[in-house]
C-alpha positions in Angstrom: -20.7 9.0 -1.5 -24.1 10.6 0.3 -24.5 8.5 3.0 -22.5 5.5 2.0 -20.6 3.8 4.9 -17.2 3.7 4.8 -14.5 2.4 6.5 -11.1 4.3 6.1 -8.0 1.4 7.5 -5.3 3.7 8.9 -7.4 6.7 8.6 -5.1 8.7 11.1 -2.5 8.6 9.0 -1.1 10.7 6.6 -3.1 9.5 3.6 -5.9 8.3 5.3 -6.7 11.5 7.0 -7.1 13.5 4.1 -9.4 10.6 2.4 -11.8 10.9 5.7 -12.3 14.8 5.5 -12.4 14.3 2.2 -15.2 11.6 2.3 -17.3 13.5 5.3 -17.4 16.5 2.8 -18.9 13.9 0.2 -21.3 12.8 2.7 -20.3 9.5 3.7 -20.5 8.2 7.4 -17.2 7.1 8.2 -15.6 4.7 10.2 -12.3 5.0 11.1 -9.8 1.6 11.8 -6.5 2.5 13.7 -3.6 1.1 16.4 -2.0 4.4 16.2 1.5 2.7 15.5 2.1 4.9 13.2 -1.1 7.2 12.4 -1.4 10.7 14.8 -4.4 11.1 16.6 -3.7 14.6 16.3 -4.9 14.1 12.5 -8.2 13.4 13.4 -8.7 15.2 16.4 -10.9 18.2 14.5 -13.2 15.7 12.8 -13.3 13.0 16.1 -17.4 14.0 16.8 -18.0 13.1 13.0 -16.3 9.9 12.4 -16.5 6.5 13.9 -13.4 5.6 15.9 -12.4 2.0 15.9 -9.3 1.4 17.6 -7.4 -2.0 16.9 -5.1 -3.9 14.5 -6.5 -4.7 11.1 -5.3 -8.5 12.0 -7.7 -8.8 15.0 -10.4 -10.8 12.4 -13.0 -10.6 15.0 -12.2 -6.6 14.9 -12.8 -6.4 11.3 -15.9 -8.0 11.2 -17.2 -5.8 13.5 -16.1 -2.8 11.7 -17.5 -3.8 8.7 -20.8 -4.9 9.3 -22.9 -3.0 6.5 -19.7 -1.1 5.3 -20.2 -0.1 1.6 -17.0 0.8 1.0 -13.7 0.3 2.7 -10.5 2.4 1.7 -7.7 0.6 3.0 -4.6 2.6 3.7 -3.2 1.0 6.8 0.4 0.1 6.8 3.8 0.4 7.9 4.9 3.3 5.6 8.5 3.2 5.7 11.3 1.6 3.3 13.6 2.4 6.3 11.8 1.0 8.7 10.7 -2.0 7.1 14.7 -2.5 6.5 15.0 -2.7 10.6 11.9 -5.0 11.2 10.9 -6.9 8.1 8.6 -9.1 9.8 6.1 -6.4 11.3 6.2 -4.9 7.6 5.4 -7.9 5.9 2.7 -9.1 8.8 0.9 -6.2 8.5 0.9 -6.2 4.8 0.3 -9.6 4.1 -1.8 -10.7 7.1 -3.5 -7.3 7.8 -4.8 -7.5 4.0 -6.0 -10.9 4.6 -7.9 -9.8 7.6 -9.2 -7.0 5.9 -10.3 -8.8 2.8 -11.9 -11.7 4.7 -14.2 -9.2 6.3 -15.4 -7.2 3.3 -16.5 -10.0 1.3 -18.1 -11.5 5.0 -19.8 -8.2 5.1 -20.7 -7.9 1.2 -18.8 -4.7 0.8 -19.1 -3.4 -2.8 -15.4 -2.3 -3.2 -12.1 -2.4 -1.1 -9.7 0.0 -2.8 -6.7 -1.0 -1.7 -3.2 1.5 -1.0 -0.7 -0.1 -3.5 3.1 1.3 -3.6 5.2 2.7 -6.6 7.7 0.1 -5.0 6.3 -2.8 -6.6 8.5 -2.0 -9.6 11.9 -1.0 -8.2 14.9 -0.3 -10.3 13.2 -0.6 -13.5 15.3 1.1 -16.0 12.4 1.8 -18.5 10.4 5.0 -17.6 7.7 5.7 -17.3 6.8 3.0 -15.3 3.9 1.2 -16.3 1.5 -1.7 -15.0 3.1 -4.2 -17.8 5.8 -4.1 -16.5 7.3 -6.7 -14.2 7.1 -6.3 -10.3 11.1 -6.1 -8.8 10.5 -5.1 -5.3 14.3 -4.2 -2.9 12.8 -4.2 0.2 10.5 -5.6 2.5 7.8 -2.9 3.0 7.3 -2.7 -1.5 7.5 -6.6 -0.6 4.5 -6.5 1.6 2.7 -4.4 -0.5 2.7 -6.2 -3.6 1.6 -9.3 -1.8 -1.0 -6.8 -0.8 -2.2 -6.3 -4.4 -1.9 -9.8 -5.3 -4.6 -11.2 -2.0 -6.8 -8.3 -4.0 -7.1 -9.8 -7.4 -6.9 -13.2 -5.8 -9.9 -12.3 -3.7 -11.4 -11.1 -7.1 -11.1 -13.8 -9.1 -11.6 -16.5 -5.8 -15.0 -14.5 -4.4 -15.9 -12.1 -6.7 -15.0 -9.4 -4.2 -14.7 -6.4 -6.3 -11.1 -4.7 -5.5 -8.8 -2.0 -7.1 -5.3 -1.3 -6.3 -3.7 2.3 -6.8 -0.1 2.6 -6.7 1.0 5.5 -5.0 3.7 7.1 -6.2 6.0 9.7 -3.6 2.5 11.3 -2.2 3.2 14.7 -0.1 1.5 16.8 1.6 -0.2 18.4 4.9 -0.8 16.1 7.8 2.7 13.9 6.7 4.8 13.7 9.9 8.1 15.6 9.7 9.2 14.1 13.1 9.4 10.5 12.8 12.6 9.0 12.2 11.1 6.9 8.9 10.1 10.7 7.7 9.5 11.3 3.6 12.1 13.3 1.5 9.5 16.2 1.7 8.2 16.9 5.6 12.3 16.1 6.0 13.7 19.1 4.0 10.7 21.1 5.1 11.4 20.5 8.7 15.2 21.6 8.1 14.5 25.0 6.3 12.0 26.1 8.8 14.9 25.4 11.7 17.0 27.0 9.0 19.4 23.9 9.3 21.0 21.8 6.6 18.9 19.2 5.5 20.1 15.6 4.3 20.4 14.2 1.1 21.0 10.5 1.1 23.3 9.6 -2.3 23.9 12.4 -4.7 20.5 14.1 -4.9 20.3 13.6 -8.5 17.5 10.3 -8.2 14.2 11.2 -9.6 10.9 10.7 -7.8 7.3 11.3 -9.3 6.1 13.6 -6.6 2.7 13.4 -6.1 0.0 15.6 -3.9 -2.1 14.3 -1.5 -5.5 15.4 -2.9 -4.8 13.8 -6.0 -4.4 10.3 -4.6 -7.6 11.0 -3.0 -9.5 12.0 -5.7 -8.3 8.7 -7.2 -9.7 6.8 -4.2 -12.9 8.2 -4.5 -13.3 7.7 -8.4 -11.9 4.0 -7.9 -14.4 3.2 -5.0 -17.4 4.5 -7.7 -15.7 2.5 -10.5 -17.4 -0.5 -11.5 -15.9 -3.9 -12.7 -12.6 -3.4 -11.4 -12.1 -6.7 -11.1 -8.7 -6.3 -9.1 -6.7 -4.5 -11.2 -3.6 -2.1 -10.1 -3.4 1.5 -11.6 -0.5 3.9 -11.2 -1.7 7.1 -9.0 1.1 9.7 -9.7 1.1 12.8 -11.8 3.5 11.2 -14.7 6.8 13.7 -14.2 9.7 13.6 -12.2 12.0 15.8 -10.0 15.5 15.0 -8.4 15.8 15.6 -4.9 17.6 18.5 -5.8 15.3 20.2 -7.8 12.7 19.5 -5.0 15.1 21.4 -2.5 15.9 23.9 -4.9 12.5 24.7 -5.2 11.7 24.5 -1.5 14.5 27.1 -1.0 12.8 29.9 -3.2 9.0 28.8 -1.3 11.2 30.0 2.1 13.7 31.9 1.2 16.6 30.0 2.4 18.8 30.0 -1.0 22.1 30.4 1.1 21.6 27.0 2.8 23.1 23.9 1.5 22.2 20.0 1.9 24.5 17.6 4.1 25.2 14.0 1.6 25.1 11.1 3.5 25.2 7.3 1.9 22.5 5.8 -0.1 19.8 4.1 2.0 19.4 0.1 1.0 16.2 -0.5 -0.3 16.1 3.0 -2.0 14.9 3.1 -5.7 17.1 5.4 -8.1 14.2 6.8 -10.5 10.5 6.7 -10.3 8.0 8.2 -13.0 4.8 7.0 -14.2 2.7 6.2 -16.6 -0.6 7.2 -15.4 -2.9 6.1 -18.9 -4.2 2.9 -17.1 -6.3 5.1 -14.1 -7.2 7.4 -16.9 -8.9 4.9 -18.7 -10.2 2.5 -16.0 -11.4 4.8 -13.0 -10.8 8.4 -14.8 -8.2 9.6 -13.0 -7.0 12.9 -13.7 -4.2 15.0 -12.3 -6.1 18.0 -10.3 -3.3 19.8 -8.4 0.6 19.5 -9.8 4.0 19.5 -8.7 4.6 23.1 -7.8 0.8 23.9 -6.7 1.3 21.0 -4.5 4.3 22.3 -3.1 3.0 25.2 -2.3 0.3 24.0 -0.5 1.6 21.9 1.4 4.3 24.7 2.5 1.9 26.5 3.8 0.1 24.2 6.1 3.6 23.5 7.9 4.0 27.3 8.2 0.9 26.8 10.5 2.2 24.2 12.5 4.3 24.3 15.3 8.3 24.3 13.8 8.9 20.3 13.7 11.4 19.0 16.2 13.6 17.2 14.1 
């Protein structure tokens, strides 16, 4: 990545954060694309005098154009990241998936970018009953936001096969880590019950804890960002990113508990959230064998981790 220019969509984000510090370690000069609808700027506050800062909607054409005018690479995480949220307002979930990868894809094969590698979702598949979940399977998407997303992958193979734009698409699978807001109302399973042990509060459980997800860290999915973006011939395929087990929500809290301490307190059940899949685990041979992907920090290393970055923080407001 010495020198390459990138362009990270969404790169205050969660994800994309990590992926630029990442890529300035590499080398690269970055660029990064961002309304702040949903990203923090406090995420790229520490790195602002080495990046590129191009602030604006990834459906502003003219925008993207500009921002990727001799791009080599563009990582393109932005999104509205929220099941929930896309639940409430299905039309900004599916514009900014659908339209925003348009946008996006228009102005990398304008600019001649080598590769887009494109932030695919886990909830492509939904309540498929076989596991592990695997890329033959067919997409059953509950909700607007996996809607969006797998119309997503589909403008990148078409894109592919229409202009020979070379494109990759990872399904993410249940990423955690530092930098993921505990605060917002659309907040993950993880930053949520991290935020309620350090307030020493009961944290909620939505259904009976027992569905499974296939937790996966942050530096993993962009380690496979990196080895997709140097992967040739691609041709617009979509690769599972996850670490291939699975954890109910109560063995994550359970384990949480020990990493504070807080083994007395117990979770509050509420109802089952629509849109919600019941298991998730994946079959990760595909990303082995097309971009090399290998799992480089687990579950419980993960967890640990990431604990520790929030005991750093200031204790989350909600």
């Amino acid at each position: 990545m010495k020198n390459a220019i990138c362009v990270v969509t969404g790169g205050s984000g969660f994800i994309g954060s990590n992926l630029v510090r990442k890529l300035l370690a590499e080398g690269a000069v970055v660029r990064v694309v961002d309304n702040f609808s949903t990203g923090r700027r406090e995420n790229i506050e520490e790195i602002a005098a080495a990046i590129t800062l191009i602030e604006g909607d990834i459906r502003d054409n003219d925008l993207m154009h500009r921002a990727f005018q001799g791009a080599t690479y563009v990582f393109h995480e932005a999104a509205v990241p929220s099941v929930p949220r896309s639940v409430e307002n299905p039309s900004e979930a599916i514009s900014v998936a659908a339209d925003g990868t348009v946008s996006v894809l228009e102005a990398a094969r304008d600019a001649g970018v080598s590769k887009v590698v494109y932030a695919a979702s886990s909830s492509a598949y939904g309540n498929q009953s076989d596991l592990p979940k695997h890329e033959g399977q067919r997409p059953d998407p509950l909700s607007p936001y996996a809607v969006g997303k797998l119309a997503g992958e589909h403008l990148c193979r078409a894109f592919w096969e229409c202009y020979g734009l070379e494109t990759v698409a990872l399904r993410y699978f249940n990423v955690f880590g530092p930098r993921q807001d505990p605060n917002s109302p659309y907040g993950a399973v993880i930053p949520k019950f991290i935020s309620a042990l350090m307030r020493k509060v009961r944290p909620t459980v939505f259904g009976d804890g027992k569905q499974s997800r296939d937790f996966t860290f942050v530096e993993n999915v962009v380690a496979a960002n990196l080895a997709a973006a140097k992967t040739q011939d691609t041709k617009g395929r979509a690769v599972n990113v996850a670490c291939g087990t699975s954890y109910t929500l109560l063995d994550l809290l359970d384990q949480l508990k020990v990493l504070f301490d807080r083994q007395d307190i117990q979770p509050i059940f509420e109802p089952e959230r629509p849109g919600d899949v019941r298991h998730s685990m994946a079959d990760i041979s595909a990303a082995k064998s097309l971009i090399g992907y290998e799992v480089t920090t687990d579950f419980a290393e993960g967890l640990k981790q990431t604990v520790e970055w929030y005991q750093t923080q200031p204790i989350p407001n909600n």
